[in-house]
N, C-alpha and C positions, 0 to 999 in steps of 0.2 A: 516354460519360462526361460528355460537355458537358450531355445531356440531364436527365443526373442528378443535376447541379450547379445548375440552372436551377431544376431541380421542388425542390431542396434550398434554395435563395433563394426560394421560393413560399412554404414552409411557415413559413419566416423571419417573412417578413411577415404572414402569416398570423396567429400564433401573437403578435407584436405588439401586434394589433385586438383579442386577449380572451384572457387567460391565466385558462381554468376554475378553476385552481388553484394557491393559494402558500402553501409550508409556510416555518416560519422557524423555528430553532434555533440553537443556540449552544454552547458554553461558557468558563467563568471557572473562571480558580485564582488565587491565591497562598502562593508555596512558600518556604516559608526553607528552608537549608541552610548547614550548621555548618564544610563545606568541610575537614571534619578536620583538619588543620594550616595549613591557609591560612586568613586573614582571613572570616568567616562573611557570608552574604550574602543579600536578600532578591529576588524575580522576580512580575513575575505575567502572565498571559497572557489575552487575550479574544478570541473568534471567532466569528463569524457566519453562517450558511448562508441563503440564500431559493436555493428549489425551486419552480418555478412548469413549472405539465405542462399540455397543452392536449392531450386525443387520447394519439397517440403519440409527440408531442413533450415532451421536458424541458428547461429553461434550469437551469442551477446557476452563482449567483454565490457565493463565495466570500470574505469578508471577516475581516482581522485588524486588530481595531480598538483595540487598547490600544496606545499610547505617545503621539508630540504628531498626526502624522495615523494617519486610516485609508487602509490598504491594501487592495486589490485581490490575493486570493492565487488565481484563477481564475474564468474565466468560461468555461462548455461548453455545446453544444445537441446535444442527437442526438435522432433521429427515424427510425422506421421505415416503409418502403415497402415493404408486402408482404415480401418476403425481403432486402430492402435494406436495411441498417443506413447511414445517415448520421450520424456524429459531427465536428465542430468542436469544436478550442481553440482559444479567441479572445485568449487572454491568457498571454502572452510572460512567464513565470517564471525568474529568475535565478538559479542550484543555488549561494548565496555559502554558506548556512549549512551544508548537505552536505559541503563540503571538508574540516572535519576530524574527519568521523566516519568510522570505519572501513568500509571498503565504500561509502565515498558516492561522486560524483560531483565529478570537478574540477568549479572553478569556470568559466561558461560563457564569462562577457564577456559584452558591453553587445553586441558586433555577432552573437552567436547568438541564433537566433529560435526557439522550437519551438511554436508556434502553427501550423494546417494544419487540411486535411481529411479525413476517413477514407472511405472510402465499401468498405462489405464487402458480400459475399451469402451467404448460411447457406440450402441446401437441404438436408431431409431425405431421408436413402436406406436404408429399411430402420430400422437401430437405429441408426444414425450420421447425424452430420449434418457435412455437405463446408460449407468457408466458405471463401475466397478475398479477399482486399485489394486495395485499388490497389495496391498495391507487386508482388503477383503473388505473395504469400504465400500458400498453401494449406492448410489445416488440416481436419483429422477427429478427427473426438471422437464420444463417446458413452458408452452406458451399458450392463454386460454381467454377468449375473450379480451383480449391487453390486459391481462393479469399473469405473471409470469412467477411460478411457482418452483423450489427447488426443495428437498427432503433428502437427508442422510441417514444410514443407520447409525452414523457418527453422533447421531438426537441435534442435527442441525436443521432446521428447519427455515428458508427465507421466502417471503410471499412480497412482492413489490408490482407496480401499476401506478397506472395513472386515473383519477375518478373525479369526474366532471373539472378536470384542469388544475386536480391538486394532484401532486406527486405522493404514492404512499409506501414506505417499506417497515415491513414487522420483521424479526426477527426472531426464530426460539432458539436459545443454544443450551441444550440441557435443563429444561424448564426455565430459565432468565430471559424474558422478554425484551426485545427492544422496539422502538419504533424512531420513523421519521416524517415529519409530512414538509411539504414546501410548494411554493403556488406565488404565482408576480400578483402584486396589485395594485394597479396605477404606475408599471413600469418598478415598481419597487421587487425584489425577489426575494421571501419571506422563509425562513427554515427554521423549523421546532423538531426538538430530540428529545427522546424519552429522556436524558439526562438534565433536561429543563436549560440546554441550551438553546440560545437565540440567535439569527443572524441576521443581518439586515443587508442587502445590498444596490447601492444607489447607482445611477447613471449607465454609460455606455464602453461597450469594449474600448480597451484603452485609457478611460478615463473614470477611474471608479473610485468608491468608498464605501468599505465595509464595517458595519457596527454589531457587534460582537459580544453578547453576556455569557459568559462561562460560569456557571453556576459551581460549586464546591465539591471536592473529590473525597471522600472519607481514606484512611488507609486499609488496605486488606491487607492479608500475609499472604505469600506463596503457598498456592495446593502442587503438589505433584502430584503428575498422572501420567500417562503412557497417550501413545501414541495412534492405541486401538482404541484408545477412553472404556476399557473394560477393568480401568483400579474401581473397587470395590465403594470407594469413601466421593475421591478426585476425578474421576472418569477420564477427560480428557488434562486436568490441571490446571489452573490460569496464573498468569505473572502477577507479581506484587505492585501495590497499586498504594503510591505516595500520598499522603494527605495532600490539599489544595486549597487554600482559600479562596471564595468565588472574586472574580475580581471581571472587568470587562476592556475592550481594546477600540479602537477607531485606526482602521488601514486606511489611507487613500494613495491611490498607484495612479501615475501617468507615463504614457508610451510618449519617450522623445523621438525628434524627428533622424536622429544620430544612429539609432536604434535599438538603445538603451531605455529601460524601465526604470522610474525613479519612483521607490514607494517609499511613505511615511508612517510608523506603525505606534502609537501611544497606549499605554496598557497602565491601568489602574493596579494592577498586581504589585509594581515596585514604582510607580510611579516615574515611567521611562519613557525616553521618544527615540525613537531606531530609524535612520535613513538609509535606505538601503540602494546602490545604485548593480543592475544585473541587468547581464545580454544571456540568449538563448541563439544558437545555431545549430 
């Protein structure tokens, strides 16, 4: 492991002395929103990606640069060694704004770190490919008949394909099943989730409209568990999970000739219409 941490600070600096390649993107919006009964309000957002790859190495920084400073929302490297996968997070992310979305993440605090190292190996056997973590996680996957299967001892379990033109994925995460199916019909693109969500989606790139039933989110409490999911009770642990009244949405997005996206999003939830206009480069 030491060995492999060493040759993984080699490439560090390596990859320092000449970065062959840096891609840079972004994107910008500004969204009013009418806030249905509440005071109506305007937002806007900007973000920045550099991607610099040397070989087999990648650096991704991560920047959100709109308000009085710029922030730092990630900084990653991973590189491959033959069958070694090496990835680093370098940059210690705060879950404040997750906290009151449904399913998100309590907030961490100032004294949790999740910044680390990964170091995995992926050997081919047959039609499967065996991977294992420093953690001592083991994993098999592959690909069988177009049905593409993956198994953890983590008890993650995910089976996905495609069957006679429907799309299907299950999922087992610690015995909690999930599933999704989705299939076009008459040009229509259809998607159902085990959560008894619906989606509708009409028309053609660039010019769509999506209809949307979000069915109800009960609240849970926070499990803590670790990280091996060997707690006794919480295995691996899951985030706290906000009550939700089911309520439903209608987006319709069109690509301007300027080449800006102008989308209009109406949600039953508060009774809101959100315009939103964003470029991507």
């Amino acid at each position: 492991m030491k060995k492999l941490i060493a040759l993984f600070a080699v490439s560090a600096v390596a990859s320092t002395q000449a970065i062959a390649a840096i891609a840079l993107s972004g994107t910008a919006s500004v969204s009013y929103d009418d806030n249905g009964t509440a005071p109506s309000g305007t937002s806007y957002d900007a973000d920045l990606s550099v991607v610099g790859t040397a070989g087999t190495t990648t650096v991704t920084v991560g920047m959100d640069v709109n308000g009085r400073y710029a922030t730092i929302t990630g900084a990653d490297m991973a590189t491959t060694i033959g069958p070694v996968t090496i990835a680093a997070d370098m940059h210690d992310e705060l879950s404040i704004a997750t906290t009151f979305v449904a399913g998100g993440q309590i907030f961490e605090g100032s004294a949790a770190d999740d910044t680390g190292v990964t170091i995995s190996v992926d050997a081919p056997i047959g039609d499967a490919t065996v991977g294992v973590d420093d953690s001592g996680v083991l994993t098999v996957s592959g690909t069988w008949s177009g049905i593409t299967m993956s198994s953890s001892t983590g008890d993650l379990t995910t089976v996905a394909g495609s069957i006679a033109g429907m799309d299907v994925s299950v999922t087992n995460d610690g015995g909690a099943t999930t599933w999704s199916l989705g299939t076009t019909v008459s040009g229509v693109a259809l998607t159902l989730a085990s959560s008894q969500k619906v989606t509708a989606t009409f028309g053609l790139a660039g010019n769509t409209m999506v209809v949307s039933s979000i069915p109800k989110v009960s609240a849970a409490a926070q499990k803590d568990g670790n990280s091996l999911g060997t707690h006794a009770t919480n295995g691996y642990g899951s985030w706290i999970v906000n009550s939700v009244a089911a309520y439903s949405t209608v987006a319709i997005s069109r690509s301007l000739t300027s080449g800006a996206t102008l989308a209009a999003t109406y949600s039953t939830k508060d009774d809101s219409l959100t315009l939103k206009a964003s470029v991507a480069f």
